[in-house]
C-alpha positions as CSV (number, residue, x, y, z in Angstrom):
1,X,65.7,165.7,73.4
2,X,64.1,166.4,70.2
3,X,61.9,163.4,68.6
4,X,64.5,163.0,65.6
5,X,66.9,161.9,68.6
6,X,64.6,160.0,69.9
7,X,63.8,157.2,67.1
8,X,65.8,154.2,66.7
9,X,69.2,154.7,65.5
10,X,71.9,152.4,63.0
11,X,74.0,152.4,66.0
12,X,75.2,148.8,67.6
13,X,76.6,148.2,70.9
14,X,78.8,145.5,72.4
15,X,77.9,143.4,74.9
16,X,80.7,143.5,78.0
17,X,80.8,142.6,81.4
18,X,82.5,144.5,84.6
19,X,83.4,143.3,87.7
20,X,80.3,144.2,89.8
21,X,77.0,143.2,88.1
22,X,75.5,147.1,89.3
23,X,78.5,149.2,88.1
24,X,77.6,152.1,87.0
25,X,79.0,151.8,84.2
26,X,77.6,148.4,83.7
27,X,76.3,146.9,80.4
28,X,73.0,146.6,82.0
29,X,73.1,150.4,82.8
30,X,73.9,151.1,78.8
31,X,70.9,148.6,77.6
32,X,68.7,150.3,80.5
33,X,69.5,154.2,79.2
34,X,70.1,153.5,75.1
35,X,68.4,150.2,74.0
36,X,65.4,151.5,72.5
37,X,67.4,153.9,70.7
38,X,69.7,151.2,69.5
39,X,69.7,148.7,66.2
40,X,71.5,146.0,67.3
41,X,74.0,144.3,70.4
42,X,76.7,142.2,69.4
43,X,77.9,139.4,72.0
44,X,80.7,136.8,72.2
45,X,79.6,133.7,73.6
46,X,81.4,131.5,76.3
47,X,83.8,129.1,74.8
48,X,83.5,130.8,70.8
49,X,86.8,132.7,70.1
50,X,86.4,135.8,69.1
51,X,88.7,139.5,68.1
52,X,89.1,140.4,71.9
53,X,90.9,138.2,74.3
54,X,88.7,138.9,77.4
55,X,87.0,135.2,77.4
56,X,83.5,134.8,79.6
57,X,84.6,131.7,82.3
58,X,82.6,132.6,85.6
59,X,80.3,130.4,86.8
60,X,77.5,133.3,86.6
61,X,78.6,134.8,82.9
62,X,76.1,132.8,80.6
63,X,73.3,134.3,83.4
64,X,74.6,137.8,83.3
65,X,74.9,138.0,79.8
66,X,71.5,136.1,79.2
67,X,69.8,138.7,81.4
68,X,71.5,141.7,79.4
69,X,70.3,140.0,76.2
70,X,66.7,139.7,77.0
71,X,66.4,143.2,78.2
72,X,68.1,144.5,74.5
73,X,65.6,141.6,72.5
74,X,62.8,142.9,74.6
75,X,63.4,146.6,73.7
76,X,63.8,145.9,69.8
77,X,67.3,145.0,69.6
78,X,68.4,142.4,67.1
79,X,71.1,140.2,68.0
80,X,74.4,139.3,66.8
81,X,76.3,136.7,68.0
82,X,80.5,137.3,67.2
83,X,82.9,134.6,65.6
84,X,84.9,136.9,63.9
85,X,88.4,136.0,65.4
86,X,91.6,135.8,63.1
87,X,92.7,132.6,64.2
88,X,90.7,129.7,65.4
89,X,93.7,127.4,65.8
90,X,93.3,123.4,65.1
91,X,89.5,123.7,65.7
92,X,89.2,125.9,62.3
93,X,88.0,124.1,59.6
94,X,86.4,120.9,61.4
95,X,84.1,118.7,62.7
96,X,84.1,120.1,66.3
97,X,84.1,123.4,65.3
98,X,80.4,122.7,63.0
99,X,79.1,120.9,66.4
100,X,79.9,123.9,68.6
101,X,78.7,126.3,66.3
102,X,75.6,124.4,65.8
103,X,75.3,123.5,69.8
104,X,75.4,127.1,70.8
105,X,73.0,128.8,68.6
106,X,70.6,125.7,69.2
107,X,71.0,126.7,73.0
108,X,70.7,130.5,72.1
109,X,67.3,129.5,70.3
110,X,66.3,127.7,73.7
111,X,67.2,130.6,75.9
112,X,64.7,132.8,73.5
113,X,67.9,134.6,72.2
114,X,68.1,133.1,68.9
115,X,70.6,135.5,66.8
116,X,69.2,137.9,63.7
117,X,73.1,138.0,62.5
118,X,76.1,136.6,62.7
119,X,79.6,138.3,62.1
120,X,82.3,136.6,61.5
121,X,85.9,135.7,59.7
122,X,85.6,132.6,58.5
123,X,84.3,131.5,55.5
124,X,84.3,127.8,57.4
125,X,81.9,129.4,59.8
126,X,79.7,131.1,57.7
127,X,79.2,128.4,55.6
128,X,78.1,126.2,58.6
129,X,75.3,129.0,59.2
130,X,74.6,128.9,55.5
131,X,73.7,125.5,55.6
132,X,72.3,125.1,58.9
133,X,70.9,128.3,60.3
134,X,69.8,130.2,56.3
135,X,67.6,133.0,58.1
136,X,70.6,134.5,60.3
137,X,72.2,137.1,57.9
138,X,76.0,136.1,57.5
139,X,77.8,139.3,58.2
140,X,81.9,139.9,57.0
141,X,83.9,141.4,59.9
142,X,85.6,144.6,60.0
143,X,88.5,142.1,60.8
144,X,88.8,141.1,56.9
145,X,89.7,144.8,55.9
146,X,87.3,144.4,53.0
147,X,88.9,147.7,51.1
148,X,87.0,147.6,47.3
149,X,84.4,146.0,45.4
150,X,86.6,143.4,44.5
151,X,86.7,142.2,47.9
152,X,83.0,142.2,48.6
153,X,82.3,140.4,45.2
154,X,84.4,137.3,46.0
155,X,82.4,137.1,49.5
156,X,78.9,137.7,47.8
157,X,78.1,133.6,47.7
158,X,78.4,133.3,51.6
159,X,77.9,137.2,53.0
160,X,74.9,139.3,53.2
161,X,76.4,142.4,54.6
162,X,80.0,143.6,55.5
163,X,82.0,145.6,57.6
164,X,84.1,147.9,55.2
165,X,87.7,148.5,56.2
166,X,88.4,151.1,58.5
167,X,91.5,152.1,56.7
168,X,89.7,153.4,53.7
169,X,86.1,154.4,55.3
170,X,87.0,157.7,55.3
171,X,88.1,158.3,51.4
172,X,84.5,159.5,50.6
173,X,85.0,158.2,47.0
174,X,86.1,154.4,48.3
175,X,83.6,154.4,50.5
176,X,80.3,155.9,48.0
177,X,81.8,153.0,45.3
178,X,81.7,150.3,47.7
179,X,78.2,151.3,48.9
180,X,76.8,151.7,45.4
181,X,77.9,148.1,45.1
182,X,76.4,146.8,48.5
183,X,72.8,149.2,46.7
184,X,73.2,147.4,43.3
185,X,73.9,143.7,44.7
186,X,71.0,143.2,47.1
187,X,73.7,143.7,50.0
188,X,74.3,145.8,52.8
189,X,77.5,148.2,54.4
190,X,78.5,148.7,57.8
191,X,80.5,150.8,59.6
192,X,82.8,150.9,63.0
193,X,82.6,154.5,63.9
194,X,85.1,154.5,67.0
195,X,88.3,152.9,66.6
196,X,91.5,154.3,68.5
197,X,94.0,151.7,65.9
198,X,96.3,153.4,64.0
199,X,95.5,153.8,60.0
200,X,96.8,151.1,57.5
201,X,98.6,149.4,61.2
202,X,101.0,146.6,59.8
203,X,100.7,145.1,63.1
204,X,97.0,144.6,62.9
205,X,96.7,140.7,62.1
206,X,100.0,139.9,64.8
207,X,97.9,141.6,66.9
208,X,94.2,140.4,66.1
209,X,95.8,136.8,66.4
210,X,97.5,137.5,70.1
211,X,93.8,138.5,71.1
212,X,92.3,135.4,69.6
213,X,94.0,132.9,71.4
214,X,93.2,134.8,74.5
215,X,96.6,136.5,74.9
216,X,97.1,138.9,77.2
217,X,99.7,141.7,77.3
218,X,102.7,141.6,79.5
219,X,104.0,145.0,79.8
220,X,107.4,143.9,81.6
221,X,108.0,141.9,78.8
222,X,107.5,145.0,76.4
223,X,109.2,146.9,78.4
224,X,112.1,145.2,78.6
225,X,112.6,144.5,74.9
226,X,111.7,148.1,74.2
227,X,108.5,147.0,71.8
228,X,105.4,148.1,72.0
229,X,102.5,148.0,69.7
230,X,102.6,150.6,66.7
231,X,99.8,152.3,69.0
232,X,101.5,152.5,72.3
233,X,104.9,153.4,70.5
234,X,103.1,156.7,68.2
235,X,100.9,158.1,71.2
236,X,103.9,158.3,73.8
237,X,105.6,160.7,71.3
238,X,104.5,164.3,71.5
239,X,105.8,164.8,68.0
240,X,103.8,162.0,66.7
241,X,100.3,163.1,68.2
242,X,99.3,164.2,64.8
243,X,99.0,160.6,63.9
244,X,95.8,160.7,65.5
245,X,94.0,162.5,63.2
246,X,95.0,160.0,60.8
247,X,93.2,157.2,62.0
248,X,89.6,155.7,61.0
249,X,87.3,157.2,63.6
250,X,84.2,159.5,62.7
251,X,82.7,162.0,64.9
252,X,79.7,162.1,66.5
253,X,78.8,165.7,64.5
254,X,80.2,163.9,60.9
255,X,78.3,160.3,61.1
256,X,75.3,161.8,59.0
257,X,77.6,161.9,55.9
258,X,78.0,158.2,56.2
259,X,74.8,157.0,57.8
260,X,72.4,157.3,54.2
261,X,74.8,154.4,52.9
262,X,74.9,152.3,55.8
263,X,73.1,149.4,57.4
264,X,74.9,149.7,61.1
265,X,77.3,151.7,62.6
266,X,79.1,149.7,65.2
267,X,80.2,151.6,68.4
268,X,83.3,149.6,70.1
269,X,82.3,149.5,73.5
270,X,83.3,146.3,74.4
271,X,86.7,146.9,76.3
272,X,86.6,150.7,75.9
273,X,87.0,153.0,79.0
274,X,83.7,155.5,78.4
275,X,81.1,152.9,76.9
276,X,78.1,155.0,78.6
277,X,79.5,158.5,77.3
278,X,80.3,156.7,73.8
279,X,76.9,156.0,73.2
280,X,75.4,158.9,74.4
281,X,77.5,161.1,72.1
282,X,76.9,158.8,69.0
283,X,73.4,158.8,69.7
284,X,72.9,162.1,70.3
285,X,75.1,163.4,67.7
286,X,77.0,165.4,69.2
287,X,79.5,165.8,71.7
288,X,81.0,168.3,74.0
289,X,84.5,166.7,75.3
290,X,87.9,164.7,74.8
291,X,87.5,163.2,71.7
292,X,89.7,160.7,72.6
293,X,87.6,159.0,75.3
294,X,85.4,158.4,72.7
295,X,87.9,156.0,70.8
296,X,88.7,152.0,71.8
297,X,91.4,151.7,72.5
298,X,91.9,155.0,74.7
299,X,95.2,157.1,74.2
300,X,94.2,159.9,76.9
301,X,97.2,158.8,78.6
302,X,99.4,159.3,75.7
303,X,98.1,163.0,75.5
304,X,98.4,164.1,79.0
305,X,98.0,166.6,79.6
306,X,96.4,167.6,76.7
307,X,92.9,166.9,75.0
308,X,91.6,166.7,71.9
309,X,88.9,168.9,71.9
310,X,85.7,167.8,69.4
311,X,84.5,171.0,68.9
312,X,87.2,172.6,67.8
313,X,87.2,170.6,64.7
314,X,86.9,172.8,61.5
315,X,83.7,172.3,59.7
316,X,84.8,170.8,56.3
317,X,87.3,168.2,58.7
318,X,85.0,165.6,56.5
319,X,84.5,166.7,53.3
320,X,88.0,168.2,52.9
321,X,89.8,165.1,52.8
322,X,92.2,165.8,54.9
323,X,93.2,162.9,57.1
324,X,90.8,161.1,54.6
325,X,92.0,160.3,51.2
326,X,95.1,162.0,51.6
327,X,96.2,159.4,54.9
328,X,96.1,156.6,52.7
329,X,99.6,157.5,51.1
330,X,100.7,160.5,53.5
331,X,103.4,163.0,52.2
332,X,103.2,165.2,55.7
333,X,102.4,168.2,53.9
334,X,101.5,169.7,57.6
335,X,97.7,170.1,57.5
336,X,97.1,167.7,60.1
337,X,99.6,169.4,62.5
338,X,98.0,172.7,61.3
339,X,94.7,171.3,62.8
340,X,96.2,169.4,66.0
341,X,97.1,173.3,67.0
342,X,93.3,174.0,66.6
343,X,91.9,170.7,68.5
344,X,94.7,170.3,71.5
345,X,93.8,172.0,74.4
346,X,95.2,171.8,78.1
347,X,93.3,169.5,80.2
348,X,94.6,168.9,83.9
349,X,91.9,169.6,87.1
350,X,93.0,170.5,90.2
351,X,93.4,166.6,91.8
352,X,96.0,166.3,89.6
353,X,94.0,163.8,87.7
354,X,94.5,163.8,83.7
355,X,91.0,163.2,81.6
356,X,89.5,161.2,84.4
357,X,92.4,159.4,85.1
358,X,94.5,158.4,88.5
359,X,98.0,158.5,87.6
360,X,98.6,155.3,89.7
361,X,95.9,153.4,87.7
362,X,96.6,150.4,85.4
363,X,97.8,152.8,82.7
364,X,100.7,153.2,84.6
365,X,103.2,151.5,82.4
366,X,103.2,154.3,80.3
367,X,104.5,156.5,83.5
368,X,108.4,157.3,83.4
369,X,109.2,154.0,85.0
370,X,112.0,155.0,88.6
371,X,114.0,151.7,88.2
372,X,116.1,150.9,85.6
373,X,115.6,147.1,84.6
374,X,117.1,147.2,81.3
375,X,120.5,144.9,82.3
376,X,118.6,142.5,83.7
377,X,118.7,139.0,82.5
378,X,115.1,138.2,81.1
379,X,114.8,134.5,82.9
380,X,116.8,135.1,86.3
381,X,116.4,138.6,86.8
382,X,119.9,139.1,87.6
383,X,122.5,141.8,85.8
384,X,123.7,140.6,83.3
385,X,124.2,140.2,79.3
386,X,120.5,141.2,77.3
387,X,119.3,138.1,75.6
């Protein structure tokens, strides 16, 4: 590895937990192998809603999660502690809510973890840091789609840095504009690199608000009222696979045209399905492989039994705007399918295992289902009239 690859990086991580404290692919594993490479770790906090539903309840969470911490403070890692939830229900905007903000960064501060940053949503919240807390630096979330200068002018009283929208971070002309702004303001940009959601999604807040209150998916449910998230709907559809290249994510290879501009580049690895190969390739910048394992969430499923190979990519994908400016208002002039031809490749080994995959794994909802449920009656379960 060459000494450029070596120095710390912009790059943050998320702090997650798996069943077994020595998984492989554990969070202690990733903080072991990348955390001297890595700017920052961002970490929800038992009992503090925040943009995933996952919620840390064991008994031993606070310990595992402490540990993990240390290890990234100790290896030059700044902190930053999430409250960047859409919805905080009847706690937003109140008394309890200041206490338990207040209560848990006092006990992060007694633990030795005391937070360099926090990200959140709510102007409630960050003015309760504001006030009490002045030297953590108030960060807007990527959740606030922050999509012009406008935007980040309005939050300027209360936010330090901010997340800019995903949905415009890759029309090079929005984004250069906004980071001029953040140069000539005193403030700083960031950046999630990884994201799997599709472009301009209309169902991003329904679904952002689900996940704050801790909701989880019930796939009979969608199944049986034939919904699914715009997602799960596009990536089942061969003819739709395009889509993909219309989203928000940056490769590995085309980070350094952001990375001048930028104060962090978050990698979602939180609830995504490669977090030890995401960080390796971002670091590393470069990568050899399925693009899509590299996105949260993961549509590898969706493609079977295809992949989309990151090499393949031409070299002006960036700079050409395609997928870039042009996704914002889309006239399918065919480029992007021109390209999918160039990047899909055939990706099956000889286990019969797609991209890593079991086919009888907890993706399997998106297999062609052998009973057919849709007369059943929603409440009883018998035949009967759709409700």
């Amino acid at each position: 590895m060459s000494s450029k690859q070596n120095k710390r990086t912009k790059f943050a991580v998320g702090h997650y937990l798996t069943a077994k404290p020595d998984d492989p692919a554990s969070f202690a594993e990733l903080a072991r192998r990348f955390a001297p490479r890595l700017r920052e770790v961002y970490f929800p906090w038992p009992g503090l809603s925040n943009a995933r539903a996952k919620v840390y309840n064991k008994p031993d969470d606070e310990e595992r999660i402490v540990s993990d911490l240390k290890y990234c403070r100790e290896h030059g890692m700044k902190l930053d502690i999430l409250a960047n939830a859409t919805c905080y229900g009847e706690k937003s905007f109140t008394k309890d809510q200041r206490l338990q903000i207040v209560g848990i960064i006092k006990h992060l501060d007694e633990l030795g973890l005391y937070p360099e940053i926090v990200t959140t949503t709510s102007p409630y919240i960050a003015k309760v840091f504001k006030l009490n807390f002045p030297d953590i630096e108030i960060r807007a979330s990527v959740n606030m789609r922050l999509r012009n200068t406008l935007a980040l002018e309005y939050l300027a009283p209360l936010y330090e840095s901010y997340y800019i929208c995903r949905d415009v971070q890759r029309d090079l002309p929005t984004f250069h504009k906004m980071a001029d702004w953040c140069k000539e303001h005193g403030k700083k940009l960031c950046m999630l690199a990884n994201s799997g959601c599709v472009r301009n999604c209309p169902w991003q807040v329904f679904h952002e608000t689900l996940l704050s209150h801790g909701f989880t998916f019930t796939f009979a449910e969608m199944e049986y009222q034939n919904i699914a998230l715009v997602c799960n709907k596009i990536f089942t559809q061969k003819k739709m696979l395009s889509e993909f290249l219309r989203c928000t994510w940056i490769r590995p290879e085309d980070i350094h045209v952001f990375e001048p501009e930028l104060e962090t580049i978050k990698l979602s690895t939180r609830e995504a399905n490669f977090p030890l190969e995401i960080a390796e390739a971002y670091v590393s910048g470069s990568y050899d492989g399925n693009l899509l394992r590299l996105m949260d969430p993961y549509h590898g499923l969706g493609f079977r039994p295809n992949r989309v190979d990151n090499k393949s990519f031409p070299a002006d994908w960036v700079t050409s705007g395609i997928a870039g400016k042009c996704a914002e208002n889309c006239t399918h002039c065919g480029k992007c399918e021109q390209i999918l031809e160039q990047v899909l490749k055939y990706d099956i080994d000889p286990h019969g295992r797609l991209d890593g995959f079991s086919l009888t794994n907890n993706f399997s909802f998106l297999a062609p289902k052998k009973k057919d449920i849709s007369g059943l009656n929603p409440v009883h379960g018998e035949k009967g009239k759709r409700s």
